[in-house]
Structure formats: structure tokens, C-alpha cells
C-alpha positions as CSV (number, residue, x, y, z in Angstrom):
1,X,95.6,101.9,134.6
2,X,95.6,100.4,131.0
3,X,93.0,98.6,130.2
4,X,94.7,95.1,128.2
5,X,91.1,93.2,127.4
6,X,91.2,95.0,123.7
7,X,94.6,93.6,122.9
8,X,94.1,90.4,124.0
9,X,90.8,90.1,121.9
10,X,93.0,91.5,119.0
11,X,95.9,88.5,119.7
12,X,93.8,86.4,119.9
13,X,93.4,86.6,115.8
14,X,97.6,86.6,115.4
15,X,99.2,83.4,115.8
16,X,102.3,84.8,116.9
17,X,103.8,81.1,117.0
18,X,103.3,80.7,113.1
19,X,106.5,80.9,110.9
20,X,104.7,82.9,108.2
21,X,104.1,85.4,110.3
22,X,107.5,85.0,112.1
23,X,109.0,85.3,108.5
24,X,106.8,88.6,107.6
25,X,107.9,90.3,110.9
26,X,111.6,89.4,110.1
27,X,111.5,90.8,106.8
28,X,109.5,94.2,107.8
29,X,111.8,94.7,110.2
30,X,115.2,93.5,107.9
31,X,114.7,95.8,105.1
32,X,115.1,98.9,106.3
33,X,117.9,97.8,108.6
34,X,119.4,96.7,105.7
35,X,119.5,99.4,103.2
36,X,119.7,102.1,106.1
37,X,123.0,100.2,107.3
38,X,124.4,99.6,103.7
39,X,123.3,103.1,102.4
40,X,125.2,105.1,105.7
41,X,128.2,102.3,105.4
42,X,128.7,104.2,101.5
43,X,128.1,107.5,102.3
44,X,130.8,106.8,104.7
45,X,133.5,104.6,102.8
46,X,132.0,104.8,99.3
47,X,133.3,101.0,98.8
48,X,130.3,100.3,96.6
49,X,130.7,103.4,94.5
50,X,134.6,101.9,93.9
51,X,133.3,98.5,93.5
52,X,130.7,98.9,90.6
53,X,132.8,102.0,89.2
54,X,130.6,104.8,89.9
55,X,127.9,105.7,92.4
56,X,125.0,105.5,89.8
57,X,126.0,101.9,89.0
58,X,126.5,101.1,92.8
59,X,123.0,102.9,93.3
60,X,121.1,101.2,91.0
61,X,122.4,97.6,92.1
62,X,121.5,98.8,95.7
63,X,118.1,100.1,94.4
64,X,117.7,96.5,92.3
65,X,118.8,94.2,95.5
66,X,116.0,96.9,97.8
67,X,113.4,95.7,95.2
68,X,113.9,92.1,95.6
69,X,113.9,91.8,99.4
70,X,110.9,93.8,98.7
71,X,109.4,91.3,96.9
72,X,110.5,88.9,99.5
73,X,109.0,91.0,101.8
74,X,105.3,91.1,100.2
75,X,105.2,87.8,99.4
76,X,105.4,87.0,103.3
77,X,103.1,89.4,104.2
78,X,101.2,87.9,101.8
79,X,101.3,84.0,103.3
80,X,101.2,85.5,106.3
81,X,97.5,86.6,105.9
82,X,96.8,83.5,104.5
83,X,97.9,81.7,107.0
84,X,96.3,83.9,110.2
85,X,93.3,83.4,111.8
86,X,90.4,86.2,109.6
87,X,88.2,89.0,111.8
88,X,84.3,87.9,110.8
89,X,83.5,91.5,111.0
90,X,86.0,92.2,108.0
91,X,84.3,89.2,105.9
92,X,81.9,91.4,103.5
93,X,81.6,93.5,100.7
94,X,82.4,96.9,102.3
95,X,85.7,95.9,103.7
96,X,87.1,94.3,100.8
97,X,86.0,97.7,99.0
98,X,87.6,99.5,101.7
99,X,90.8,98.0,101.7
100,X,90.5,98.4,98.3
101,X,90.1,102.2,98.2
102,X,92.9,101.9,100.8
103,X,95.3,100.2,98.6
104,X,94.5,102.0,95.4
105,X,95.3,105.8,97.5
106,X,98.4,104.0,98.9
107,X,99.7,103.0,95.3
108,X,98.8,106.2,94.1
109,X,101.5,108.0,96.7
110,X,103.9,105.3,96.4
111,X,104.0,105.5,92.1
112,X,103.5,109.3,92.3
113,X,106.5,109.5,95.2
114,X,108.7,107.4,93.1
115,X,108.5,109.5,89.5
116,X,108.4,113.2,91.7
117,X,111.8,111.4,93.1
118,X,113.3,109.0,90.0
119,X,115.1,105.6,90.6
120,X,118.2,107.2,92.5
121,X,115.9,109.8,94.5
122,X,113.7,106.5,95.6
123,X,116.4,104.0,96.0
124,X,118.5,106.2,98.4
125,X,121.0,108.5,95.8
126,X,122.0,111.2,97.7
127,X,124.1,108.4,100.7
128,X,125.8,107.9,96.8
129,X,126.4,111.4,96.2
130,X,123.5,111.4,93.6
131,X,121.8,114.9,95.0
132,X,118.7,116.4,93.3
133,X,118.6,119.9,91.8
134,X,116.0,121.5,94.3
135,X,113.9,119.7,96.9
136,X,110.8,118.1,96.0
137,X,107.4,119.8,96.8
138,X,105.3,118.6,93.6
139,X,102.5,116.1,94.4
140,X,102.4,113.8,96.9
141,X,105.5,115.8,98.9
142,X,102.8,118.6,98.5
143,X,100.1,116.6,100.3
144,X,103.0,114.4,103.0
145,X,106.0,114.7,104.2
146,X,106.5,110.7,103.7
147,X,104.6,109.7,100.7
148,X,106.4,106.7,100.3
149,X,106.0,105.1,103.7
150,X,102.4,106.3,104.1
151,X,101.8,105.2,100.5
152,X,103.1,101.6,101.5
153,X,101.4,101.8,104.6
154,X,98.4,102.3,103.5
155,X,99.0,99.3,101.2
156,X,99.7,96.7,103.7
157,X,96.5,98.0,105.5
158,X,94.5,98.0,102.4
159,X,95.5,94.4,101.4
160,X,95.0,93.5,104.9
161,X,91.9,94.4,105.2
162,X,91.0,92.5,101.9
């Protein structure tokens, strides 16, 4: 038996039915479809490496388009917390200072993750051919095994919970 009363408390503070939120859950879930689908459709054909003339060029107009749906993405996530109903319990000093701490770690993994990786170890180089030398175990990779999603992970949380 599971016991449902705790996530019907908690949606009860999502408005499901608003179209902020339906556009933050479209976009969380489009990105990665997106440059998973588009990054194994090169590996496989290599049309973007042909169209932009080399795989660094393709992978670097990949990476550029990645960064603006990702700025699509945070600015929905971002009306979409406007726009939702707020927990009382999270309205105080100590949670803003929380999510806060929460944020800062998250950036730390995410900038760290991206200059241990560079732009075409980030924006997804090696479906391009673009390999590194030796596998990357510096800091964060010697902390996770996914800096980069915990890192932005812990950044939605953090700016949620601010």
C-alpha cells in the first residue's frame, strides 16, 4: 500500500494546468531529446560535419544552438516559479540561503565540469569525432561521475528553493 496523501499535499502547490509550467516541462524534456537525437544522427551520417565543413565547425554550431534552447529553457523554469503557487515553509531567510549554497555548489560543478571537459568535450565532440587525449578524472569527475547534470541539478533545486 502506498500511501498518496504526501503527493497530493505536494500538487496541490503545482498548477499543472498553467502554460508556464507546461512550457518548462516541454523544454526540460526537449533538450536533451534534442541534442541526444541530433548528436547520434552525426555520429551516424556525419551530414553536419559535411555541411559546416568540418566536425569542429558543425560541433560548435551544435554546442551554440544547445546553449540557446538552454537559455530558453531557464528562462521557463524561471516564469514558471513565478507563476506557481510558493510553499510558506520555504518563505525565510534560511531557505533562500540554502538554495543559495545549493546553487553556488551546483555552478561550481557545472563551470569546473565544463573547463576539465572544453567546449567540444561539453557540447558533445566525441558523436563529431572530436575525442579527448585521456579520460577525465581531475576535479569534479574526481568527486561525480555526472558533474554536469548534478551541477545543473542542483541549480534548478537551488533557484527553486529561492
Amino acid at each position: 500500500q502506498v500511501d498518496v496523501a504526501a503527493m497530493a499535499r505536494l500538487f496541490g502547490y503545482v498548477d499543472v494546468t498553467d502554460s508556464g509550467f507546461i512550457a518548462a516541462v516541454l523544454s526540460i524534456a526537449f533538450n536533451p531529446l534534442f541534442w541526444n537525437v541530433v548528436a547520434r544522427w552525426e555520429h551516424k551520417t556525419r551530414a553536419l560535419s559535411r555541411v559546416f565543413g568540418s566536425p569542429h565547425a558543425a560541433c560548435y554550431c551544435l554546442g551554440a544552438v544547445i546553449l540557446m534552447l538552454n537559455y530558453v529553457r531557464s528562462h521557463c523554469f524561471t516564469e514558471a516559479m513565478k507563476s506557481q503557487p510558493k510553499l510558506e515553509g520555504l518563505d525565510c531567510h534560511w531557505a533562500y540561503y540554502l538554495g543559495l549554497a545549493v546553487l553556488a555548489v551546483g555552478t561550481l560543478f557545472v563551470i569546473s565540469s565544463f573547463l576539465a571537459l572544453g567546449f567540444t568535450g561539453t557540447f558533445l565532440g566525441d558523436y563529431f569525432g572530436i575525442l579527448m587525449e585521456a579520460k577525465v578524472t581531475s576535479f569534479p569527475f574526481s568527486v561525480l561521475d555526472n558533474p554536469m547534470y548534478w551541477g545543473s541539478t542542483a541549480v534548478y533545486l537551488g533557484w527553486s528553493l529561492m
